[in-house]
FIROZA-667271 format. One line per 8 residues: number of its first residue (from 1); for each residue x, y, z of N, C-alpha, C. Coordinates in pm, 1 decimal. Example, Ala and Ser with C-alpha at 12.3 -4.5 7.8 and 13.67 -1.06 7.14 Angstrom:
BEGIN
1) 1319.0/-569.0/780.0/1230.0/-450.0/780.0/1320.0/-330.0/780.0  1285.0/-225.0/708.0/1367.0/-106.0/714.0/1290.0/3.0/787.0
end
This chain:
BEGIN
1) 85.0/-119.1/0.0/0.0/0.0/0.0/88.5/124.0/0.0  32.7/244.2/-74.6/142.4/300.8/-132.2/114.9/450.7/23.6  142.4/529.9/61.9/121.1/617.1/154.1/188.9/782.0/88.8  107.3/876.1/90.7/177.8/1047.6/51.0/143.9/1085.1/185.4  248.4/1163.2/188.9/218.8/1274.9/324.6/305.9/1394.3/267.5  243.0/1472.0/282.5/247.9/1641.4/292.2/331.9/1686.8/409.3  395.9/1829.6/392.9/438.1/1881.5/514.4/482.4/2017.5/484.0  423.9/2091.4/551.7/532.5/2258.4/479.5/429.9/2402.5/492.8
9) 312.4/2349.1/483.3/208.3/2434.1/480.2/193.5/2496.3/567.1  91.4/2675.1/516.3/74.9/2770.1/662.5/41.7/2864.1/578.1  55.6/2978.5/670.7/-16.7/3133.3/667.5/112.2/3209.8/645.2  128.4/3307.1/528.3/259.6/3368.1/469.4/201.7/3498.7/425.0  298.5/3610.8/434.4/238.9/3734.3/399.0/245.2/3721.3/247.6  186.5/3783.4/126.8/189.8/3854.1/51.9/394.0/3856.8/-7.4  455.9/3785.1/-134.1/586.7/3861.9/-141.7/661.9/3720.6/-46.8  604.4/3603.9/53.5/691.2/3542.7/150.8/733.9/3402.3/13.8
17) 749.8/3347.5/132.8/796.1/3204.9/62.4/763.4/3104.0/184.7  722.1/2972.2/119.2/722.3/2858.4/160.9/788.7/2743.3/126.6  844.3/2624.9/199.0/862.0/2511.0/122.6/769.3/2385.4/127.9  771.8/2352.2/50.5/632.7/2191.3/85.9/721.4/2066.0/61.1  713.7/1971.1/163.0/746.1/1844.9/123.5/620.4/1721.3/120.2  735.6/1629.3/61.5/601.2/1491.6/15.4/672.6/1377.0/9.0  667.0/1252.9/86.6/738.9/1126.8/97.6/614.6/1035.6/88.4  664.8/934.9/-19.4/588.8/881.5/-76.8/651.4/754.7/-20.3
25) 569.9/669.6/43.0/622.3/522.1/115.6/524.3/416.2/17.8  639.5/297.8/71.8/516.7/160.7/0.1/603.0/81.7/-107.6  526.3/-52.6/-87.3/585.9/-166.5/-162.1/638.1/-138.1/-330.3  718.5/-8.1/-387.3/679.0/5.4/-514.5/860.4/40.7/-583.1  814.6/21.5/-664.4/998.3/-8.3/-732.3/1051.5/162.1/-771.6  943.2/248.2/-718.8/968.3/415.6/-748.0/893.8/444.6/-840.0  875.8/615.8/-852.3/754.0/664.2/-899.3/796.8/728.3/-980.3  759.6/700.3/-1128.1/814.9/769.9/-1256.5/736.9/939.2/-1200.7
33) 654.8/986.8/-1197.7/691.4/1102.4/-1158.6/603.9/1140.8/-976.5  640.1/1240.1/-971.5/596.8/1317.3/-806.3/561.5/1450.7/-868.4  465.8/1481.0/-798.1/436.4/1675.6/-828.0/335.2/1703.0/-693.8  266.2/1850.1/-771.6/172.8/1871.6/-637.1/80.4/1938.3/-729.3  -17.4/1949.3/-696.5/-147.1/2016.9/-760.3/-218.4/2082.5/-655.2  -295.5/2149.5/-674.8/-334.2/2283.9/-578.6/-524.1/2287.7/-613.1  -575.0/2247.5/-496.7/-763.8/2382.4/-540.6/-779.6/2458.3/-445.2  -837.1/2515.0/-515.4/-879.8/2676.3/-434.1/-1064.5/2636.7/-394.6
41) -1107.6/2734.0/-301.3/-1250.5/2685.7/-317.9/-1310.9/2712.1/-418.6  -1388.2/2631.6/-421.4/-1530.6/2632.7/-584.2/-1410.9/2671.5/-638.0  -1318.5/2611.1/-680.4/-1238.7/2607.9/-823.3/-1200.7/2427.9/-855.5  -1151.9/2404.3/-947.8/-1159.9/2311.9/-984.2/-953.5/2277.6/-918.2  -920.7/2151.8/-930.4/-789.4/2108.9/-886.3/-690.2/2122.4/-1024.6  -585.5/2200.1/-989.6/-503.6/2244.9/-1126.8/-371.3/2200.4/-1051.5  -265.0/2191.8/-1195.4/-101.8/2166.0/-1187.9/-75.4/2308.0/-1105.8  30.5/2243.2/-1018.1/131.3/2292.9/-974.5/253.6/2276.9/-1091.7
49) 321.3/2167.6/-1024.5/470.8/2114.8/-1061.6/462.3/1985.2/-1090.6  518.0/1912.3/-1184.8/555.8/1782.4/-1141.5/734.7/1775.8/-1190.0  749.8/1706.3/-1139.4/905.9/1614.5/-1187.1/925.2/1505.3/-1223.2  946.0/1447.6/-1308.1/991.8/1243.4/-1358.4/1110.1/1258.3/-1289.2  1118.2/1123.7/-1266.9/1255.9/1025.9/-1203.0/1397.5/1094.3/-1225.0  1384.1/1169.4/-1401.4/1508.0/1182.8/-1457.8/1503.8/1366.0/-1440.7  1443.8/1391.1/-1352.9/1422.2/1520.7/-1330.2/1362.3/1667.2/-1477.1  1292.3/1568.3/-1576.5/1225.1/1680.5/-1649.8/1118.8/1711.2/-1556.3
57) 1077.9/1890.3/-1587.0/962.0/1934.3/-1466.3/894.1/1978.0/-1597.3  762.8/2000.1/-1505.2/655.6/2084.8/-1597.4/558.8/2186.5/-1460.9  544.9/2280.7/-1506.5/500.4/2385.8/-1392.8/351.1/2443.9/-1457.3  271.6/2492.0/-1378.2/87.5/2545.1/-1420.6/199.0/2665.6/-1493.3  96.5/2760.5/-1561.1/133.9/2873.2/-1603.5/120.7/2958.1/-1461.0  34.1/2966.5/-1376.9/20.2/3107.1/-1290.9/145.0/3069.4/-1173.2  223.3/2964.6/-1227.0/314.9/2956.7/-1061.7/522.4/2980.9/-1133.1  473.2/2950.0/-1292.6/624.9/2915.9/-1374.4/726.5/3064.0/-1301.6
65) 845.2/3087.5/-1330.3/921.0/3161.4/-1269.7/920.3/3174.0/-1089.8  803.6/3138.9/-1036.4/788.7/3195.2/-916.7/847.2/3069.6/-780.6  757.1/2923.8/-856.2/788.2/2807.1/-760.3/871.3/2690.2/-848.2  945.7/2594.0/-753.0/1004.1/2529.0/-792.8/1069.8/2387.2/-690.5  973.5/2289.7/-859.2/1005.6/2123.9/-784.3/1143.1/2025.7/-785.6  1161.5/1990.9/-674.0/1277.5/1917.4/-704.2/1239.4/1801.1/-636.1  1332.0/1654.8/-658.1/1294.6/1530.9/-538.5/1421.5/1480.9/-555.1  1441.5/1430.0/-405.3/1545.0/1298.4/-394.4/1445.1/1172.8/-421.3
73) 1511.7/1121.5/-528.5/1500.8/996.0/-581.8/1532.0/932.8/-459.9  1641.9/857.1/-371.0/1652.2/796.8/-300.0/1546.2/809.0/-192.7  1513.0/884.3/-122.5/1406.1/956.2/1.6/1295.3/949.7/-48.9  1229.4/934.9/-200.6/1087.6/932.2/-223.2/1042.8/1071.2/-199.8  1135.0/1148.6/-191.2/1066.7/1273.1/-159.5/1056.2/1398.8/-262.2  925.9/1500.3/-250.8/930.3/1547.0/-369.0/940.9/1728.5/-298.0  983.2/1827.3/-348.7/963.0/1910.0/-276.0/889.4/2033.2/-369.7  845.0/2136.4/-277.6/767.1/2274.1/-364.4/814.7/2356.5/-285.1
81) 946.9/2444.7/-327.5/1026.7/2584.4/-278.0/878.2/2706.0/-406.0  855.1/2766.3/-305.8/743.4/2906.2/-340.5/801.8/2985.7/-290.8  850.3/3081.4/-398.5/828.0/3234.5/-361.1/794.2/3312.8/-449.7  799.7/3420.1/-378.8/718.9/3542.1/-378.0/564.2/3493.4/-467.3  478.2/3460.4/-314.8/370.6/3424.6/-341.9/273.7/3515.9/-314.9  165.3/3481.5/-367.9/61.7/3600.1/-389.2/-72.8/3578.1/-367.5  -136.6/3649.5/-280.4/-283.4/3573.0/-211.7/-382.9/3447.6/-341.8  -343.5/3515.2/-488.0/-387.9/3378.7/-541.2/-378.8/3236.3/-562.0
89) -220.8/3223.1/-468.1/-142.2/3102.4/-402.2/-254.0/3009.5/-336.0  -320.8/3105.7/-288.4/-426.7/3065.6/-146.4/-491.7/2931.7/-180.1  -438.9/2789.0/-144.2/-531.3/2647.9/-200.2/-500.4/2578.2/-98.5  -578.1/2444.0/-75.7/-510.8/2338.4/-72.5/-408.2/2280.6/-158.9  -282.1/2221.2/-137.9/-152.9/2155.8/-190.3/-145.5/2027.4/-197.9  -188.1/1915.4/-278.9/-205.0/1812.7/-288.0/-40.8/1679.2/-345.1  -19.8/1662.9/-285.4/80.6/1572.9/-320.5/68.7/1471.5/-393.7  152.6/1442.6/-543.4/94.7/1322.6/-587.1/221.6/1248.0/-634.3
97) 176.4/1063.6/-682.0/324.0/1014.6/-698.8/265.5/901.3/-764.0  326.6/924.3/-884.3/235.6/831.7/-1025.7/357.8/647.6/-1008.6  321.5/560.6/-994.4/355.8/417.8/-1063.1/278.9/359.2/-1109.1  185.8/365.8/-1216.0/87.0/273.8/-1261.7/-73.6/321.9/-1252.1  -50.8/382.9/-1173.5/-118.0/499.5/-1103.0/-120.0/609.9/-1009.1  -241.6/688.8/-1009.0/-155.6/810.3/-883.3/-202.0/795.4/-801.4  -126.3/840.3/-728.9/-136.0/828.6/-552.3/-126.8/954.8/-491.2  -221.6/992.3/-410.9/-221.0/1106.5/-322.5/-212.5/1119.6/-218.9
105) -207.6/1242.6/-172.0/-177.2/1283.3/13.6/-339.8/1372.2/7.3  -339.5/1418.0/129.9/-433.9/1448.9/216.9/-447.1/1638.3/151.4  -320.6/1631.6/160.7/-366.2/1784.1/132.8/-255.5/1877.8/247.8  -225.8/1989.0/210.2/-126.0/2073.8/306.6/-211.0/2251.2/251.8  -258.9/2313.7/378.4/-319.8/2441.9/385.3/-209.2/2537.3/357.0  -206.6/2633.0/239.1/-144.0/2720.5/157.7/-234.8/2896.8/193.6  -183.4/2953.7/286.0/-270.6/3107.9/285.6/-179.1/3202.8/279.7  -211.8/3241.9/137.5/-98.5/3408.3/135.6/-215.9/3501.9/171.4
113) -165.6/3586.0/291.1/-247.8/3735.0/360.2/-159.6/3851.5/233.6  -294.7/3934.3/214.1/-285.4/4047.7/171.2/-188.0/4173.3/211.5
end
């Protein structure tokens, strides 16, 4: 059974920065890719970041220049360095980690104040 957990999330002014992590556990030979995806309320769930194994990324348009994914392959872990974020940041942060299928976390609370 495969397990995501989140970690990193909170309340940031306007202009701050955050980092998010994501360790992906479980019986699995590794996860061709890891990313994070983000919803806002009454909005629908959109790309963040993702990364493959061999480290190509792909980023949403409203986050490119600003945030940025990296993972240790060994650790299962995937990370989201944000800055200079901007109250439209404001979502839930969803962790995900594709082998065959995707696998998610719970979710990590994202609030940029005005």
């Amino acid at each position: 059974q495969v397990q995501v957990m989140e970690s990193g999330g909170g309340l940031v002014q306007t202009g701050g920065s955050l980092r998010l992590s994501c360790v992906a556990s479980g019986k699995v030979l590794g996860f061709t890719l890891m990313g994070w995806y983000r919803q806002a309320p009454g909005q629908q769930r959109e790309l963040v970041a993702t990364v493959t194994g061999g480290g190509t990324t792909n980023y949403g348009d409203p986050v490119k220049g600003r945030f940025t994914v990296f993972r240790d392959n060994a650790k299962r872990t995937v990370y989201l360095q944000m800055d200079n974020l901007k109250p439209e940041d404001t979502a839930v942060y969803y962790c995900t980690a594709f082998r065959g299928q995707y696998y998610w976390g719970q979710g990590t609370q994202v609030t940029v104040s005005s």
